[in-house]
N, C-alpha and C positions, 0 to 999 in steps of 0.2 A: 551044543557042547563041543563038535567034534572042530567046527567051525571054529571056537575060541581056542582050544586046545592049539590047532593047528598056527593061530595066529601067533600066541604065546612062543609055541616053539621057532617060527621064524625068525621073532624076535630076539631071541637067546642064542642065535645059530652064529650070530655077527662074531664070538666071541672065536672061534674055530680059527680066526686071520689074526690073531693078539700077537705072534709071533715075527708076523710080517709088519706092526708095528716097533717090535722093539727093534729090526732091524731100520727102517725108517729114523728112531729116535737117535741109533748111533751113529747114523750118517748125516744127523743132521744136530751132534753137540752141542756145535760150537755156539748153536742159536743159545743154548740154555746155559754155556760159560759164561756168556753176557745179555744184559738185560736189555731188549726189543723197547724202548718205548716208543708208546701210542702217541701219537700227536692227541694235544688238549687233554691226553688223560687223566691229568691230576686239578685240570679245573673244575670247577662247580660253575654249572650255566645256572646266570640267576633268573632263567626262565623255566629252569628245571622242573619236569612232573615227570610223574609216571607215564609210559610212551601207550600205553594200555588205555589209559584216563585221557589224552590226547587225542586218540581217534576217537573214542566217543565224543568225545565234545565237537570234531570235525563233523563226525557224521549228522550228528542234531542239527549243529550248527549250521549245516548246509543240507539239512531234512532232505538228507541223501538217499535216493530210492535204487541207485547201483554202484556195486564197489568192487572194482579189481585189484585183487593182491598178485604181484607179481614176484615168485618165490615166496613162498610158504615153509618153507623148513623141514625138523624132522617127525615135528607133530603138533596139529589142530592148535589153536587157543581156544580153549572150549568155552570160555566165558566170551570171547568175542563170538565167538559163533553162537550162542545162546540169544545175545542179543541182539543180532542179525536176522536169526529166526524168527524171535520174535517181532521186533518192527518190520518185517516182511519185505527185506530189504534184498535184494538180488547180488549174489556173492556169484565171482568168477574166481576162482583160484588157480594160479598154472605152477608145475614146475616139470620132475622128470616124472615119468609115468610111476615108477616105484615108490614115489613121494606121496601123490594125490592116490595111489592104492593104497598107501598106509593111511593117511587123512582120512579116507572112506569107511576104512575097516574101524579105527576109531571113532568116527562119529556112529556108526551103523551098531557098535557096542556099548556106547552109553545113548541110544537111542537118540540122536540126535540130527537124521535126517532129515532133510527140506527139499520140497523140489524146484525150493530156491534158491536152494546153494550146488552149482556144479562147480568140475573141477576137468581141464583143459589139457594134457601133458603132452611132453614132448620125449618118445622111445633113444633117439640122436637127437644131435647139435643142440641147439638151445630154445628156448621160452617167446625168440624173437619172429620165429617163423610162424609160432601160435598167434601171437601178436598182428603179424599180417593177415592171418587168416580172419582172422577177428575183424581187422581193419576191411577187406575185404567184405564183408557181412554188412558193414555200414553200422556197426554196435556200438554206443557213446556210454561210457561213465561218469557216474556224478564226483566220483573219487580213486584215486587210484595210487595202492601203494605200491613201492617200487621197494621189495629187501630180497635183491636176487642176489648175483654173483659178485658184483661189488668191481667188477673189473672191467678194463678201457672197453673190448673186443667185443665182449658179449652185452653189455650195459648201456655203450654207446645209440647200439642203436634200440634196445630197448625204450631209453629216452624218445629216442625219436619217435618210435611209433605210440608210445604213451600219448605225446603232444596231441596226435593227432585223433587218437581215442579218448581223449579228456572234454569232456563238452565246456562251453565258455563258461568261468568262471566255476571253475574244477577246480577242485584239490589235490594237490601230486602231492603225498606225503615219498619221504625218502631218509632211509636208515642205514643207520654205517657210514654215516659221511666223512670220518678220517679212519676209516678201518683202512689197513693195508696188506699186500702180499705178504710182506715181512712179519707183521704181526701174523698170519695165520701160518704163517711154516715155526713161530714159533708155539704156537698153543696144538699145534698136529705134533710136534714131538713130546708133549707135553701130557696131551689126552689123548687115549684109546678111543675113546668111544667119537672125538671131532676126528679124528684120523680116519674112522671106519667111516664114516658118513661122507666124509669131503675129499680123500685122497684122490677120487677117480676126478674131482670136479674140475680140479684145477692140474694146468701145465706150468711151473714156474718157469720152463726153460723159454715161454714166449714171452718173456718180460726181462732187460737186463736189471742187473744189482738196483742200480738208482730208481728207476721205473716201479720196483717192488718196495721203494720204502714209498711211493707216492700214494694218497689217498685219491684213488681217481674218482667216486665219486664229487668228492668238493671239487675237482679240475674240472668236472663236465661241467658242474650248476656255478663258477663263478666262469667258463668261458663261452656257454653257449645258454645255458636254462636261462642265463636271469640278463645277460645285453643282448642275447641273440633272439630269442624265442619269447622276451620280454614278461618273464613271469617275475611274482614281489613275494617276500618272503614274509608270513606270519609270525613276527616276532615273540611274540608269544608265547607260543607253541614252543621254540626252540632247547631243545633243550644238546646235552652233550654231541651226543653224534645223532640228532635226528631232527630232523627240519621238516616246516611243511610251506610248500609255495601254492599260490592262485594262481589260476591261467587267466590271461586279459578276455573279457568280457565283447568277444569280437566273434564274427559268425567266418 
């Protein structure tokens, strides 16, 4: 009891900084005098599904028995992890430590622990150093999603060492693939609650104007994922901002 109690109130505590948003929102107006569009936002991918009903099918379809998510968010997909548990499927989850201790606390209250699902975090820097360490280990995935930071610096080389954790004929699924800096400074002046969660995440000051309207994940996957590193794309699958590629079938 004292234990949920406790959880509850952390959760509610966020609200103490509301004030340190509204000063963020006025310093960042101008986003909201004019309207941010999304690259491809107002199209309809006529491969469009639900991105949820997407990895299941990856995962069957490639009778996947280990799955790396890279970035995890601000809480569990309990139906995806229901189903994971069940087909006894080995989950790695990484992001910051205060992330995967929220994921834990939630699964641990809808009872929904496995001690085949762990979770990896990183206290500083980034997800890419876990990722070495992992690489290190000699640890291969049958699938691995990549919905982290979304940005050149940190993401860069998360690809990279993704590559080399993805056993032949893997699946790198990858989300957010025309989200931009620009778009999230303006939905952070917008929302309290992505402000409270992402302000620490991001330095907009290392990226100039132009560089923040870019979607870098589509810059890495049409200049290096898919001539460099020769991976194809399930077309498929595709839908607005979320893609899944195979890696070549090569040892």
């Amino acid at each position: 009891m004292i234990k949920r109690l406790l959880f509850y109130v952390k959760r509610y505590s966020k609200y103490i900084y509301y004030p340190f948003w509204i000063i963020y929102k006025i310093k960042n107006i101008q986003l909201l005098q004019k309207e941010v569009k999304r690259s491809d936002s107002g199209k309809k991918s006529e491969f469009a599904e639900n991105k949820e009903e997407i990895i299941r099918k990856v995962l069957f379809q490639k009778n996947s028995k280990s799955f790396l998510e890279i970035g995890i968010g601000q809480f569990p997909n309990l139906e995806r992890i229901k189903l994971i548990a069940k087909n006894k499927i080995k989950y790695t989850g990484l992001d910051f430590k205060s992330v995967c201790e929220n994921h834990k606390q939630e699964l641990e209250l809808k009872g929904l622990k496995s001690p085949n699902i762990r979770y990896l975090s990183n206290e500083v820097g980034t997800y890419s150093w876990t990722l070495f360490k992992i690489l290190k280990k000699k640890q291969k995935f049958d699938l691995i999603y990549l919905d982290g930071h979304h940005t050149f610096y940190i993401d860069l080389p998360a690809f990279i060492l993704a590559h080399f954790l993805l056993k032949p004929s893997g699946y790198l699924l990858i989300d957010d693939v025309n989200w931009t800096l620009e778009f999230l400074r303006k939905n952070l002046s917008k929302n309290y609650l992505d402000w409270y969660f992402y302000h620490k995440m991001y330095n907009f000051s290392e990226y100039d104007e132009n560089q923040q309207k870019i979607p870098h994940m589509k810059m890495i996957i049409k200049n290096l994922l898919i001539p460099k590193l020769k991976y194809s794309e399930i077309k498929k699958f595709r839908t607005v901002d979320f893609m899944v590629f195979k890696k070549k079938d090569y040892l």
